[in-house]
N, C-alpha and C positions, 0 to 999 in steps of 0.2 A: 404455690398452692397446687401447681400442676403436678409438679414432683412428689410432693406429699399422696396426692388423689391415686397418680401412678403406683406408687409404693404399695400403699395401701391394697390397691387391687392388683396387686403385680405385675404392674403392667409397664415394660423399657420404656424409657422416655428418651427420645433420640435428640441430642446434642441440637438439632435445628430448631425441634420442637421446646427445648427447655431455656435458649436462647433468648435472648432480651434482646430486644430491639434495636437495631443502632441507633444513637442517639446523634444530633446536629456536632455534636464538640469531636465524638470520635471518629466521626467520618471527616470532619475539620482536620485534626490529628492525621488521619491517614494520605490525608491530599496533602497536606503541610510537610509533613515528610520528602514527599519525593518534588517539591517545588524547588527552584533556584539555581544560579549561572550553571550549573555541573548538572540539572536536571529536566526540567519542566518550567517554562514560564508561566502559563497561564491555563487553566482547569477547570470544569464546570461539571456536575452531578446531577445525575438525577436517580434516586430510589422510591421502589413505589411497592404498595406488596396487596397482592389477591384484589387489584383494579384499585385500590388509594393512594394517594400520592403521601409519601410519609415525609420526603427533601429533597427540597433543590437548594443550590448553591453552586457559587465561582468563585475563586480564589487564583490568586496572583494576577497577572497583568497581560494585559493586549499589547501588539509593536509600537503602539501608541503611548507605553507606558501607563494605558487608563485600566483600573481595576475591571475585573473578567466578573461579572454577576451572573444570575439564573436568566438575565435577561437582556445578556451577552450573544449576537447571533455567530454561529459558527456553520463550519461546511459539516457536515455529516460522512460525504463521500459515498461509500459504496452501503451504508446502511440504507440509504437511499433504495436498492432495492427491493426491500421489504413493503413498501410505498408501492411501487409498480407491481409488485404480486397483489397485491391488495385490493389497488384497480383492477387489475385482472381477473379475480375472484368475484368482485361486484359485480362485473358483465357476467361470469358465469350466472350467478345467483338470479341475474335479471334475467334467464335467459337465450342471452344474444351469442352467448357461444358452448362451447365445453372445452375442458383444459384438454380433453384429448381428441379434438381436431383441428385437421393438418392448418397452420398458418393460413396455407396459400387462399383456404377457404374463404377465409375473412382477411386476408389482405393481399390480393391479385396483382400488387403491385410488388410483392415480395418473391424477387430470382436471383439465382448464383450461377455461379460457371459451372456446378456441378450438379447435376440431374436429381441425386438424391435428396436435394434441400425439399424438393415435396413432398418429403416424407416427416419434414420436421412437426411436430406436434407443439400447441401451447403448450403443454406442460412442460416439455424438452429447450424449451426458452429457455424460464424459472429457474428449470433446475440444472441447466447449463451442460444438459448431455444431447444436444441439436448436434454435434460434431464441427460446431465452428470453431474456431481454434488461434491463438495470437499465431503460431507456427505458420499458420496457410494466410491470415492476413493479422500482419503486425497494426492493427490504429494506430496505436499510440504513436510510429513512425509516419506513419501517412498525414496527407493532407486532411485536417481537421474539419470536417460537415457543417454546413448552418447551421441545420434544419432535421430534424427527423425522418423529412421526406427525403432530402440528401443522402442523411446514413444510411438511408436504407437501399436508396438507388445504388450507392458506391459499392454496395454486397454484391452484384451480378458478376464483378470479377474475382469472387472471393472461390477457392475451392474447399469443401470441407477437410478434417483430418480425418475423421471417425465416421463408420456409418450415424445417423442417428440414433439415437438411445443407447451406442455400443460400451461409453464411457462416458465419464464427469469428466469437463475442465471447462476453468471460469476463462469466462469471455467476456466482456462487457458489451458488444453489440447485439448480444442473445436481449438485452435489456433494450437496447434502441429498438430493434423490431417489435418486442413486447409496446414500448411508449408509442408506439405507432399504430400498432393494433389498438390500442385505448382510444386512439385519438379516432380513425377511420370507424369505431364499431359505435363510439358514442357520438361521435357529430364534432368533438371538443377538441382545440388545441390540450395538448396535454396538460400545460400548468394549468389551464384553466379547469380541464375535470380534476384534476388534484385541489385545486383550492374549494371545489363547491361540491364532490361527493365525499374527502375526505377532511382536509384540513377544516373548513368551515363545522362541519356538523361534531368534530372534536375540541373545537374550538378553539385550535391551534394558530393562534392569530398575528405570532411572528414570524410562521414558518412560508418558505416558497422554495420554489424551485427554479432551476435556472439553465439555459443548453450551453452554456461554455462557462469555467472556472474564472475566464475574466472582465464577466458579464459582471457590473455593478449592482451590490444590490444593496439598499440602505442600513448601514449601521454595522455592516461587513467590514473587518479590517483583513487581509491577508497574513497566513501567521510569519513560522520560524521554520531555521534548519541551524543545524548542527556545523561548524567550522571554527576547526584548531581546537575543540572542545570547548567553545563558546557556542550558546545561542543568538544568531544573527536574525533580523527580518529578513522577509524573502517576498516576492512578489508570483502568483501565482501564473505560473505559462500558460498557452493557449493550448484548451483540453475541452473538446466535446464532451457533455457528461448527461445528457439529457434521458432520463428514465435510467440512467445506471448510476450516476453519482452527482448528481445537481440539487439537490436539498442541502438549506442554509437552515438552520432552525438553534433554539434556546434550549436548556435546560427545563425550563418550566414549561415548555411546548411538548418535549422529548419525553418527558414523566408521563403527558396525558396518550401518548403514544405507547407508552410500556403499561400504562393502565389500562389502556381496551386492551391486550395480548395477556395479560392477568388476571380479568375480569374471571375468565369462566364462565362469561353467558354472554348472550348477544346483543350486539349494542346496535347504534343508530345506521353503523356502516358498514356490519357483516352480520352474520352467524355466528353462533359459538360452532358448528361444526365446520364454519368457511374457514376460523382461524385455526381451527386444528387442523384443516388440511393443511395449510399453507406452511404449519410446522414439524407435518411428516413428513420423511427424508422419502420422494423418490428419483434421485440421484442412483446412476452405476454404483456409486461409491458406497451405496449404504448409510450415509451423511446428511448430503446435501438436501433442502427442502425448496419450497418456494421463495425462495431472497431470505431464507436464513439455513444456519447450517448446525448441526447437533454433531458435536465431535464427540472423539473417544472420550468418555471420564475416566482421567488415568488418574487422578484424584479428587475426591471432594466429591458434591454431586451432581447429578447430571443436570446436565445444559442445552438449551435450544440460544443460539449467541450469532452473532455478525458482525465481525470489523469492518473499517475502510479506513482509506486513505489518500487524502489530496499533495499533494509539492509541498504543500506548510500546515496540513492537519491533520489529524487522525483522531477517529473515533471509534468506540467500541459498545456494545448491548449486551446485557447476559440477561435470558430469561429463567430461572430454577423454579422449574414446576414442584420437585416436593416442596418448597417453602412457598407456593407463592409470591415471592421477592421479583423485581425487576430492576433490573441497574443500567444507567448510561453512563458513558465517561466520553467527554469530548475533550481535546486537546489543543492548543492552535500554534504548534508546532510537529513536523515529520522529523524525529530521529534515527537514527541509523539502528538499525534491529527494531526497532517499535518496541522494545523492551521494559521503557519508560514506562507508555499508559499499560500496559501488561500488568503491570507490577501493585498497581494502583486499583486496577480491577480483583486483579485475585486476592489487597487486604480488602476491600469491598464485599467480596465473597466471602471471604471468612468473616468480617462483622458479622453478617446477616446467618453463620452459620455455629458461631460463639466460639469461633477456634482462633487460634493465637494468628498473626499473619506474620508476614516475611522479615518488616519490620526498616525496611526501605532500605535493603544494600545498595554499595555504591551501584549506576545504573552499567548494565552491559553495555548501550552503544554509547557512553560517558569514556568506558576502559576501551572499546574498538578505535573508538575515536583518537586518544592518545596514546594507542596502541601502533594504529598505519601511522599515526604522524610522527613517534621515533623512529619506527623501522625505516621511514621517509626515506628523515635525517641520518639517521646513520647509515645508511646505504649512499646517500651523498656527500656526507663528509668522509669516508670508505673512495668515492670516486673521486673525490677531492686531491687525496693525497696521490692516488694513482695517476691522478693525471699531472700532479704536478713531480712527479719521479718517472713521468714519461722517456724522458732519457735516459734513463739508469734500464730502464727497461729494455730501451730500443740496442744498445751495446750487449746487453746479455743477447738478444736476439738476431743481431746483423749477423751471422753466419749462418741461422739454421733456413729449414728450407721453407721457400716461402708457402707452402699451401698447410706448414704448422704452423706457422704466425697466422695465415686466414682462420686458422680454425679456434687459435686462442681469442683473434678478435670477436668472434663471431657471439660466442652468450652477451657479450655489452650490449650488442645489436637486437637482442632476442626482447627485453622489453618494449622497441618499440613498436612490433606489429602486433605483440600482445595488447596494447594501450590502445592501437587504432580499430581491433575485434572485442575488445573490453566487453560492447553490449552483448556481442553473440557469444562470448564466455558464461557470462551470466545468466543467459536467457537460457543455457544447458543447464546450468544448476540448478536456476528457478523453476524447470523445467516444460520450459516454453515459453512462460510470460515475455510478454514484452518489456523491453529492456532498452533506450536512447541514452544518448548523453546529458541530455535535457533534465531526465528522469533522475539520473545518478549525480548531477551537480546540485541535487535538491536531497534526495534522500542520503549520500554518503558525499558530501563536497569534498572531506577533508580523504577520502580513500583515494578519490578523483585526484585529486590536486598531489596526491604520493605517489602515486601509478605516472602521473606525468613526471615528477620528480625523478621519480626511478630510470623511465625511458631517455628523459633528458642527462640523468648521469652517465648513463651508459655509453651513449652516442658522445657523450665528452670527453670520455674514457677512451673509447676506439678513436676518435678522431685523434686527440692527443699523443697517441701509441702510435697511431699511422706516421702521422708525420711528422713527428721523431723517427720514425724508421728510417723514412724516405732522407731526411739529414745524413742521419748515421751511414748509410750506404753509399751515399755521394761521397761523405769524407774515407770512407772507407773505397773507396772504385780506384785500381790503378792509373797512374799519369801514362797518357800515350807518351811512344815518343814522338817528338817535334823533327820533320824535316829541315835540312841546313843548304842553303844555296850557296855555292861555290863564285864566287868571287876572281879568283885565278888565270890568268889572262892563257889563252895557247901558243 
């Protein structure tokens, strides 16, 4: 009827607007797709559109093997942030502060090694252009905080990268100083103003929060990681996450959360202008907003959206303001590229946009995966035979000079100091993020475990060749001659 009414008055009817609704079976269709050993174990959705909630659902299974429902609780991880701007924006509203004065104002207890941190402003928190930086303090290496009041003490040895406001880069303790200011400005431990100015009055009555990833909380199972191209369970390491990525929350919880950001008016626990600030980008970058972030639309349409990611989950949010739509996708499995829930979000996006989706190609870290782990193996069966024709080699080389044999041995040796700088490799690419061992036996086990492959052939290889040298030369060294004592009488 729209289409006809359109026609009629000549008026485009744009592919979003002529769109039909996704229905329960097609968005079933699209999670089922990319479920199973070679993809996703366990899924949960949530769509909502202009503040209703239109589906929730969970499909396939927890490490428990027990079916994942809408009322299935998962970690969130760093969409969590969106939570802590939010609180942050209530105090404004009430008041008690403004996003653009300095920290120190409203929390005296907040210092760093470096003079400029007084100058950091609330909004430079949020949106993560404070000039903290994983570069000048790694967390994730460090000794993990109880306490809020802890993370925040532990900053006085931190130095900045950036002046403040000079650029964007995410930090997660820009969040702990934030959950802390919540706490000192309202009177409230932090889980606690989260469950009674926000979660309560939305009625989000699965959801909580939590300051470390192996803090118990009921009805929590820990997810999965990726190893040999199989989904394994995994058990979550010790991770301060408190005001940056400690929300556990459902499906049916996460819809009523993407329906106040959809509404369009103001509801019990903001402003409609409180939320639209919180999803203008004032980031360096032109991006970044308050705990959420507006990327390029290099296709499709534009998006206000925020990932995260725990050791065994990942979750993602798309808000699409022309459509009104809002989408979650929780996962309770980390795989290698996060390619997996990627791929699930964007046929998600297309339902709600009427265009065809991808259609569930095999997953990218499904192919990385079985990708490092031939390259492994045949880099090892490669060293394999090398070391076992160690002799043959050490005979071609018993004559030449010894400092061209050090230098043939030497690439064998070369993966192993790369294996032992592995995180600081990475942390360059990433560029900066923090980057452990910890980190990468969860999110890329099986890359892990081929990198040590690698190093350990290599050093099997050189040693092998060594001492076959060291034979060959012995058998090869001239016989002195033997002095003869004379006998012979005078």
């Amino acid at each position: 009827m729209a289409g006809v009414a359109a026609f009629c008055l000549g008026t485009p009817v744009s592919p979003a607007a002529a769109a039909a609704q996704p229905d329960p079976a097609a968005i079933a269709e699209v999670v089922a797709a990319n479920l199973g050993p070679a993809r996703l174990p366990g899924v949960a959705v949530a769509l909502v559109k202009n503040g209703r909630v239109l589906h929730t659902g969970g499909y396939g299974h927890d490490a428990r093997g027990e079916p994942v429902t809408s009322r299935t609780p998962m970690r969130i991880a760093s969409l969590s942030k969106s939570f802590t701007a939010l609180a942050v924006m209530q105090l404004a509203e009430a008041g008690r502060l403004t996003l653009d004065d300095p920290v120190v104002r409203h929390l005296p207890e907040f210092a760093m090694a470096d003079p400029r941190a007084e100058q950091i402003t609330i909004r430079r928190l949020l949106d993560h252009s404070s000039g903290m930086s994983d570069t000048t303090y790694p967390e994730a290496a460090l000794p993990q905080p109880d306490s809020l009041r802890q993370a925040v003490a532990d900053l006085r040895r931190a130095e900045l990268a950036a002046p403040p406001g000079l650029r964007h880069e995410y930090h997660n303790p820009n969040y702990w100083v934030a959950a802390r200011l919540v706490e000192v400005v309202s009177g409230l431990p932090f889980a606690e103003y989260l469950t009674r100015r926000v979660f309560t009055p939305l009625r989000m009555t699965s959801t909580v929060t939590a300051d470390n990833w192996q803090n118990p909380v009921p009805g929590l199972v820990d997810g999965h990681n990726r190893f040999l191209g199989i989904t394994w369970p995994r058990t979550e390491p010790d991770r301060f996450v408190a005001g940056s990525a400690g929300i556990v929350t459902t499906a049916d919880d996460l819809a009523k959360w993407l329906a106040l950001h959809t509404r369009g008016a103001a509801s019990t626990v903001l402003s409609a202008e409180g939320l639209r600030e919180l999803h203008r980008p004032s980031a360096p970058d032109g991006r970044y907003a308050l705990g959420w972030d507006n990327p390029d639309p290099h296709h499709g349409p534009r998006r206000i959206t925020h990932p995260g990611s725990s050791f065994t989950s990942t979750a993602t949010m798309v808000l699409l303001p022309g459509s009104g739509y809002g989408i979650a996708l929780m996962s309770n499995s980390r795989m290698p590229l996060e390619s997996d829930v990627e791929a699930i979000m964007e046929d998600l996006v297309a339902l709600t946009q009427g265009t065809p989706g991808t259609g569930a190609p095999l997953p990218l870290g499904f192919i990385a995966d079985l990708t490092a782990l031939a390259a492994a193996l045949s880099i090892a069966a490669g060293g394999a035979v090398k070391a076992l024709r160690a002799r043959r080699w050490a005979r071609r080389r018993a004559t030449a000079a010894p400092w061209r044999t050090t230098l043939r041995l030497i690439p064998y040796l070369l993966p192993l100091p790369v294996l032992a700088f592995l995180p600081r490799v990475l942390e360059l690419i990433a560029g900066g993020r923090g980057v452990t061992f910890v980190l990468l036996s969860h999110i890329w086990p099986t890359f892990l475990a081929g990198a040590g492959l690698t190093a350990a052939t290599g050093v099997m290889v050189a040693t092998a060749r060594f001492r076959a040298l060291l034979r060959q030369r012995r058998r090869s060294a001239p016989l002195r001659p033997q002095a003869h004592t004379s006998t012979a009488g005078t």
